[in-house]
VOMAR-10907 format. One record per residue (C-alpha): residue number from 1; x, y, z. Coordinates in nm, 4 decimals. Layout:
# residues N
(node NUM, (X, Y, Z))
...
# end
This chain:
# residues 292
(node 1, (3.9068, 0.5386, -0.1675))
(node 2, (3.8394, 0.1801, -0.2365))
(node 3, (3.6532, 0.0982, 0.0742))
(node 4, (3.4457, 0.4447, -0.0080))
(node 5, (3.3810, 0.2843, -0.3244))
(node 6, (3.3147, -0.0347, -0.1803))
(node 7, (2.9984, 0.1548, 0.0342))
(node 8, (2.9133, 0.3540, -0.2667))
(node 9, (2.8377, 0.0161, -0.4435))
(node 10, (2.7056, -0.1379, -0.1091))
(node 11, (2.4190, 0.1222, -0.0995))
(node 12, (2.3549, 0.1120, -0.4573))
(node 13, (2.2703, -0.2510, -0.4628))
(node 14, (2.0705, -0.2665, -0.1404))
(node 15, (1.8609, 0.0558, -0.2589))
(node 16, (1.8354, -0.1474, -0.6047))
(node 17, (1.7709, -0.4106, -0.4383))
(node 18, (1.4474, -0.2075, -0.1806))
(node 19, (1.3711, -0.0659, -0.4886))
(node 20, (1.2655, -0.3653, -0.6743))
(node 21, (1.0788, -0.5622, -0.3914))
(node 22, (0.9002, -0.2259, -0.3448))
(node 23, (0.7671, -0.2913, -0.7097))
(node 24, (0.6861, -0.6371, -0.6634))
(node 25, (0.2777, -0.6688, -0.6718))
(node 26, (0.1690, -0.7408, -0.3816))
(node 27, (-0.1413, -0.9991, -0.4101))
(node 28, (-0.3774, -1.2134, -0.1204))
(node 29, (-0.5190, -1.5690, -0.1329))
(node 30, (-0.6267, -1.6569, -0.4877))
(node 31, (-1.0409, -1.6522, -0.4909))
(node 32, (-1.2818, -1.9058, -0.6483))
(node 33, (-1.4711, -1.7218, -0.8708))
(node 34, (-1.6131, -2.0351, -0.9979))
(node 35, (-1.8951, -1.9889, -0.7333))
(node 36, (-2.2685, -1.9036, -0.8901))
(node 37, (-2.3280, -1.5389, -0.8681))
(node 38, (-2.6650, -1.4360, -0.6877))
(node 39, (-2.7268, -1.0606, -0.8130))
(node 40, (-3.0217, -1.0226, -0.5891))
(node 41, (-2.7550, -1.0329, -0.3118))
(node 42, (-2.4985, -0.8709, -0.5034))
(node 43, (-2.7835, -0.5724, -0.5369))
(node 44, (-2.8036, -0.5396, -0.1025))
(node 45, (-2.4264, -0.5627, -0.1357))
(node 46, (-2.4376, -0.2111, -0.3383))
(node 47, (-2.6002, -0.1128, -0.0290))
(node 48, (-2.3562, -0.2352, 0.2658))
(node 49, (-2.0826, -0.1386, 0.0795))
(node 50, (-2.1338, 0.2282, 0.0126))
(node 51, (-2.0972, 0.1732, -0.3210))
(node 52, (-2.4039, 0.4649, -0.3994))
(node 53, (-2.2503, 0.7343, -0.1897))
(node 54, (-1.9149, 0.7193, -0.3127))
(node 55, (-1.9903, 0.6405, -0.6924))
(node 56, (-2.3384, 0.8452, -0.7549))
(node 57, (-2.3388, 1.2635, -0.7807))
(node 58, (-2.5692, 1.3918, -0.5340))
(node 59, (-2.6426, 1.6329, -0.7964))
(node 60, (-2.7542, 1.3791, -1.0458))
(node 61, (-2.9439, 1.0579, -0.8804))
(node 62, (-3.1210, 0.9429, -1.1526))
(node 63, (-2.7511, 0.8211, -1.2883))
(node 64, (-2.7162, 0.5764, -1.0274))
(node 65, (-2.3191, 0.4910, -0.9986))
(node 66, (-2.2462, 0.7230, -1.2801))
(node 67, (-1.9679, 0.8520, -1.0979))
(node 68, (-1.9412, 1.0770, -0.7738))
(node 69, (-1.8547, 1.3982, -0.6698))
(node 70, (-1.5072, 1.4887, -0.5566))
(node 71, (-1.3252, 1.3254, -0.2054))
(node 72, (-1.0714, 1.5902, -0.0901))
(node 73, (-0.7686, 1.4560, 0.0851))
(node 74, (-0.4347, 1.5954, 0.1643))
(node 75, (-0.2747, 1.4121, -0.1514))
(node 76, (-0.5456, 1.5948, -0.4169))
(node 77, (-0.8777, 1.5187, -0.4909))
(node 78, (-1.0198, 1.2232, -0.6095))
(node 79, (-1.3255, 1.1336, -0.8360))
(node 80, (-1.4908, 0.7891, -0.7763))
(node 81, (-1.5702, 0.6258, -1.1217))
(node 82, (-1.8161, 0.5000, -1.3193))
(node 83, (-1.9483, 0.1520, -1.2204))
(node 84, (-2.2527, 0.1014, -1.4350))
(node 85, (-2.2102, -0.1587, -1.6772))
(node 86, (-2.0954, 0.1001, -1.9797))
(node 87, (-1.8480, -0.1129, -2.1836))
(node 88, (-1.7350, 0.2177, -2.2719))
(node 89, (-1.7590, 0.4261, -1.9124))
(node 90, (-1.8209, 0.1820, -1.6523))
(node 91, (-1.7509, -0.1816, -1.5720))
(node 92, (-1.9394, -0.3738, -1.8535))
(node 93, (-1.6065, -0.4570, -2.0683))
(node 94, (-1.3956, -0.5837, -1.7244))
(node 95, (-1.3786, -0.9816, -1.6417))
(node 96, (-1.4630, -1.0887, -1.3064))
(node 97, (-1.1056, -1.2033, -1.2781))
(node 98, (-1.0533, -0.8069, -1.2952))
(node 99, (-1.3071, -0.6928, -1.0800))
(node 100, (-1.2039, -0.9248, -0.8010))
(node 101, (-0.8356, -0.7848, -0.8381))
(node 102, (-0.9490, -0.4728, -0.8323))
(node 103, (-1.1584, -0.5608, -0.4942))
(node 104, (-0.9267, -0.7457, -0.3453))
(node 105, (-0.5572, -0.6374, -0.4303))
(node 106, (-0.6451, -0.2702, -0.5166))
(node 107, (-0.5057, -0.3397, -0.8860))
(node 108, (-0.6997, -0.2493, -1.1898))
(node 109, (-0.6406, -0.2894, -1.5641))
(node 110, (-0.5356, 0.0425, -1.5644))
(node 111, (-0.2912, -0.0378, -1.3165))
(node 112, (-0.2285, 0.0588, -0.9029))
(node 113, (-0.5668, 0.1654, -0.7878))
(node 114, (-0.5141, 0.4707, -0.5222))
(node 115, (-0.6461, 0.3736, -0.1889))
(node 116, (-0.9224, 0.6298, -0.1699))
(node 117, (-1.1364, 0.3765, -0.3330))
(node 118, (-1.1348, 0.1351, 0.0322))
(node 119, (-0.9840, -0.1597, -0.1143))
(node 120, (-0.7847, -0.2475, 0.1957))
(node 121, (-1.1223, -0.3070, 0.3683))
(node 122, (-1.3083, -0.4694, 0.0491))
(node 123, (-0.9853, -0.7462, 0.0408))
(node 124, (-1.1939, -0.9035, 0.3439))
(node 125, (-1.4838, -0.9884, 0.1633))
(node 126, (-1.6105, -1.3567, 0.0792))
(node 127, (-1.5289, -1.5498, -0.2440))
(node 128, (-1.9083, -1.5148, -0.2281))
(node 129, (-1.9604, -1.1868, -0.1677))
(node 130, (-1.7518, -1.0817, -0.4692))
(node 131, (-1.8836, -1.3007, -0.7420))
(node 132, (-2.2374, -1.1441, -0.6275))
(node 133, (-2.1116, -0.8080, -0.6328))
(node 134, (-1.9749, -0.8218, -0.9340))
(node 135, (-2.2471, -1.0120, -1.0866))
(node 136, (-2.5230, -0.6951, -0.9582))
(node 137, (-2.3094, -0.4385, -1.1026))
(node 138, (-2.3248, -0.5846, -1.4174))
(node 139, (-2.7041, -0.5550, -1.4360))
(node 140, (-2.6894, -0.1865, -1.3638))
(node 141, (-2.8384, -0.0080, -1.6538))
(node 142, (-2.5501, 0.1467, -1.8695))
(node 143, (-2.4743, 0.5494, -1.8345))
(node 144, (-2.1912, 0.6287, -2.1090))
(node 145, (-2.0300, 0.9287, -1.8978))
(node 146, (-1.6279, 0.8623, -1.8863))
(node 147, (-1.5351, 0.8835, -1.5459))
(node 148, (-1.3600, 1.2522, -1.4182))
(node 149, (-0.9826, 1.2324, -1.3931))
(node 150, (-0.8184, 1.2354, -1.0338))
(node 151, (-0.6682, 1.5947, -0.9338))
(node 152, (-0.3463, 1.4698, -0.7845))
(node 153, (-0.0405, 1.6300, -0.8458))
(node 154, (0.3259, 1.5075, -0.8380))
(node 155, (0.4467, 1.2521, -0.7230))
(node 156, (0.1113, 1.0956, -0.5716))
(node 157, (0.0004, 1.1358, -0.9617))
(node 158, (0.2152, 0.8548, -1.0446))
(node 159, (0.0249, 0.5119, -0.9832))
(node 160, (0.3290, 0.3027, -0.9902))
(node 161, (0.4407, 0.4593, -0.6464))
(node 162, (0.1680, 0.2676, -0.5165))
(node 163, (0.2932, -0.0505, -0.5372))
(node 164, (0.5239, 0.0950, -0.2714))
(node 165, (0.2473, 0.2311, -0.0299))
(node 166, (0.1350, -0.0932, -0.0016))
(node 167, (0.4204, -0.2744, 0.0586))
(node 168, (0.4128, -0.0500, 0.3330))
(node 169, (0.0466, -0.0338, 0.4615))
(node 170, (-0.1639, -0.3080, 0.3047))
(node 171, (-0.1964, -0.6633, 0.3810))
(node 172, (-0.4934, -0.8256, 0.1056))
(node 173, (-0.6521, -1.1073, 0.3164))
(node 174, (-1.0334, -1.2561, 0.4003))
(node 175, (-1.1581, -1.2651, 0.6882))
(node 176, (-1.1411, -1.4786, 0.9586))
(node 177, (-1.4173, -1.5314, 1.2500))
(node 178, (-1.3371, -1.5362, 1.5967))
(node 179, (-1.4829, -1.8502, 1.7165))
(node 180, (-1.5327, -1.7414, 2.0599))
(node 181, (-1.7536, -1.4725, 1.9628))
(node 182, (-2.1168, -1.4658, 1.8321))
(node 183, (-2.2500, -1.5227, 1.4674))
(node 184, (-2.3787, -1.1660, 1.5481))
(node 185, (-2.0608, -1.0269, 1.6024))
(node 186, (-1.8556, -1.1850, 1.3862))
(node 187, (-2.1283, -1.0143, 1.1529))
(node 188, (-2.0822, -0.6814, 1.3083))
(node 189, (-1.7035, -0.6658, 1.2890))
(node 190, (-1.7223, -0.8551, 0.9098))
(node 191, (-1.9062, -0.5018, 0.8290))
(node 192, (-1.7153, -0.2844, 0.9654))
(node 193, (-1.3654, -0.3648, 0.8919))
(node 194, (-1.5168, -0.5554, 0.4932))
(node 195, (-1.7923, -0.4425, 0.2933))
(node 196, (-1.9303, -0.1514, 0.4873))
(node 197, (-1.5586, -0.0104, 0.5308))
(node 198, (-1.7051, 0.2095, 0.8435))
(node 199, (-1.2314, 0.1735, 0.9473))
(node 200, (-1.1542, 0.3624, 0.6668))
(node 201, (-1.3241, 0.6729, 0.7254))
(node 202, (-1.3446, 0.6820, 1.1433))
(node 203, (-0.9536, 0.5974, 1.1697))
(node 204, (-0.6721, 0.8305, 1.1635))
(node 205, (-0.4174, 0.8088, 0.8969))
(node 206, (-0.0197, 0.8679, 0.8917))
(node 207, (0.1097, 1.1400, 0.6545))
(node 208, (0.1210, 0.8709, 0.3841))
(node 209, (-0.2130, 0.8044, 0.3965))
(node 210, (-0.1836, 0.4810, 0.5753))
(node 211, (-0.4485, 0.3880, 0.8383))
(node 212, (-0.2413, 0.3975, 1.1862))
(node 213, (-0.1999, 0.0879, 1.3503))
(node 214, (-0.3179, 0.0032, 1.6697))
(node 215, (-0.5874, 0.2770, 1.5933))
(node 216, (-0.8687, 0.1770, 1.4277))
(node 217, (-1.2214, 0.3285, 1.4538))
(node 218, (-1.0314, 0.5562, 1.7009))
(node 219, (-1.1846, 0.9052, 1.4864))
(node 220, (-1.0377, 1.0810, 1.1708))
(node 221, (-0.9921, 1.4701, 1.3079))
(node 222, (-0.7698, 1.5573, 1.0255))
(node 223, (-1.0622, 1.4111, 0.7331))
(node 224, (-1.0065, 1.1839, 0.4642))
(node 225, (-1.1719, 1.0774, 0.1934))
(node 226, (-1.4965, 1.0749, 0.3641))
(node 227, (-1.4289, 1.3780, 0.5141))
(node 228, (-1.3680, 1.4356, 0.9172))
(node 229, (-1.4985, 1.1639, 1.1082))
(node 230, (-1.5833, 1.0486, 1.4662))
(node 231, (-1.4470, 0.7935, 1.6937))
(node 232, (-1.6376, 0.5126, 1.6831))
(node 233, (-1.5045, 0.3459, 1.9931))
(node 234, (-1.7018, 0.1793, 2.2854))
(node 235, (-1.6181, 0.4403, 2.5027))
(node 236, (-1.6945, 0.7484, 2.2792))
(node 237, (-1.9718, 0.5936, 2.1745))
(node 238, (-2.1126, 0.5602, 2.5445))
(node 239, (-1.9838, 0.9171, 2.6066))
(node 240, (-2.2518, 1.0451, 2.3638))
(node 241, (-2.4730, 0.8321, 2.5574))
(node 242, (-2.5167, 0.5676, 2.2668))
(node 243, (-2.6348, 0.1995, 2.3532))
(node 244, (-2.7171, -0.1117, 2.1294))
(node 245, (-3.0799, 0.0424, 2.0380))
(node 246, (-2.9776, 0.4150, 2.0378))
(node 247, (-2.6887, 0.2868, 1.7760))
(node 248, (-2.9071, 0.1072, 1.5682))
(node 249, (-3.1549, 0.3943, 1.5557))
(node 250, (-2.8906, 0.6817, 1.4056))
(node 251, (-2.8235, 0.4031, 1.1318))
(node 252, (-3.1625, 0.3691, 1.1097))
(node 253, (-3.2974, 0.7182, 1.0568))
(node 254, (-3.0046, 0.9524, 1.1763))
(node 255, (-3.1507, 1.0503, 1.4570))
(node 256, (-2.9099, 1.0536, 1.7559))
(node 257, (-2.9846, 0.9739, 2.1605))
(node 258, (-2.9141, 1.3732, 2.2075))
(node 259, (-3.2107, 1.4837, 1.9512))
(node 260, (-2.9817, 1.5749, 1.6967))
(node 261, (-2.9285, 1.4507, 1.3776))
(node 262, (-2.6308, 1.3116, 1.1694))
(node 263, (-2.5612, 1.5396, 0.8718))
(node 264, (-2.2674, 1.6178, 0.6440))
(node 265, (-2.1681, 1.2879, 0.4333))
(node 266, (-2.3020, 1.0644, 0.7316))
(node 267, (-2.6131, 1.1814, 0.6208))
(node 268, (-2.5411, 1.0648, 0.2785))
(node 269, (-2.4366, 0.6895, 0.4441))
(node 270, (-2.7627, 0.6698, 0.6167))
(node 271, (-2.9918, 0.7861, 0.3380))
(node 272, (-2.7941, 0.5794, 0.0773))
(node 273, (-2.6851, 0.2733, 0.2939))
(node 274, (-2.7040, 0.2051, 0.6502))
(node 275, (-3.1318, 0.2957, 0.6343))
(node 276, (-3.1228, 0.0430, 0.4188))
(node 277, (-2.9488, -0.2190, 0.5461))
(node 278, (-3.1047, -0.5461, 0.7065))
(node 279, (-3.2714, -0.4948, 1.0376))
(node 280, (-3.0129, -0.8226, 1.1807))
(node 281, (-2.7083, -0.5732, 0.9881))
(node 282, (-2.7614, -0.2786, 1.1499))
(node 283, (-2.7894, -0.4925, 1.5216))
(node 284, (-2.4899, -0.6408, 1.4262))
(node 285, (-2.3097, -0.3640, 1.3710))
(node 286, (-2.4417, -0.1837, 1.7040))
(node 287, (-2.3237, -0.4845, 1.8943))
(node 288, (-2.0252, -0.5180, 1.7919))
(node 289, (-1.8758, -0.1909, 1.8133))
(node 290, (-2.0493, -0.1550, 2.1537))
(node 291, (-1.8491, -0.4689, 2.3059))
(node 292, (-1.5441, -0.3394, 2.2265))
# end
């Protein structure tokens, strides 16, 4: 009986024990947000990072970043807020101390934000980047709609549990270029993995909602927040007889080497982003997913 209790005790401190560290924030390099803030870039940054798609109703342009419509996933359906600058609605009452927290550990004043908004790809953006970001959504004209509550039921309703998802699946960090590689595709991969977020949607997840690793860009069959998406790999590019040019064109204008077109919420991403990304981006993105 005493060694039982002994056990009993054991496993009660050591799940204590899990339990706490699984609390513990969980926080990247500090930023300097010190930099000066360039909102004509921060405005093309709306653009590469999807931030239009996600945050604007289709139903409703004319109330740019007003909020979007619903993302169905497995764990409920989520509604992307509003990011005008409302003090009331939107972002025009948060620092830039809690925007870049937000960005960059997935933690807003409200608390644990749930990783439908892409945070875990947004944590590689510049110093740079950020401040300018932050600095054009502030100078988005002000639409006082509160933003729609999430539809997630127990337990995934309870934000505090996500301090232990990412303990488990997210690591905040910037990133790093591969010296060995070109500016162009050190570019390419920046944008796909950072700011345009293109892992998050074409990667399969685990039942937790965690992108699987070792998998990236390798197709989301079962859909996700962006809904079921292709492999993005060299090979499956190739397969659907995609090269640098062809690439660059369906980013371009959706039109793919086969004559079709790109519809569903890709169509969205091309009309609301991609077509309006740099000429040098949209290379850079063809490139680099093409050497891979």
């Amino acid at each position: 009986m005493r060694l039982l209790r002994w056990i009993i005790l054991g496993v009660i401190v050591v799940g204590a024990g899990a339990g706490i560290y699984m609390l513990t924030p969980v926080t990247g390099p500090a930023r300097d947000l010190t930099l000066v803030a360039d909102a004509s870039r921060g405005e093309y940054l709306i653009r590469l990072g999807g931030c239009v798609t996600c945050h604007t109703d289709p139903k409703n342009k004319d109330a740019m970043l007003a909020g979007g419509a619903g993302l169905p996933t497995p764990f409920g359906t989520f509604y992307p807020p509003n990011i005008t600058s409302s003090a009331s609605a939107g972002l025009g009452g948060w620092t830039l101390a809690q925007f870049s927290k937000a960005m960059s550990d997935g933690e807003g004043p409200q608390g644990h934000l749930y990783p439908a908004f892409p945070y875990d790809s947004y944590t590689l953006m510049s110093d740079q980047d950020i401040v300018d970001l932050y600095a054009a959504l502030q100078q988005i004209p002000a639409v006082d709609t509160p933003s729609r509550a999430h539809d997630v039921g127990f337990p995934f309703n309870i934000r505090l549990a996500m301090a232990g998802w990412k303990h488990l699946f997210f690591t905040p960090q910037r990133f790093v270029p591969d010296p060995a590689r070109s500016e162009a595709w050190n570019r390419g991969r920046y944008i796909v993995f950072g700011p345009g977020h293109c892992v998050s949607c074409h990667s399969p997840r685990n039942v937790l909602g965690g992108l699987e690793a070792g998998r990236e860009l390798a197709g989301n069959s079962a859909g996700g927040p962006g809904g079921k998406a292709p492999s993005l790999l060299k090979a499956d590019l190739e397969a659907h007889q995609y090269d640098v040019p062809g690439l660059v064109q369906s980013l371009t204008d959706g039109f793919t080497p086969g004559f079709d077109t790109l519809g569903g919420t890709m169509a969205e991403v091309i009309a609301d982003e991609t077509s309006q990304w740099t000429d040098a981006d949209r290379q850079a993105v063809a490139e680099y997913l093409l050497s891979e």
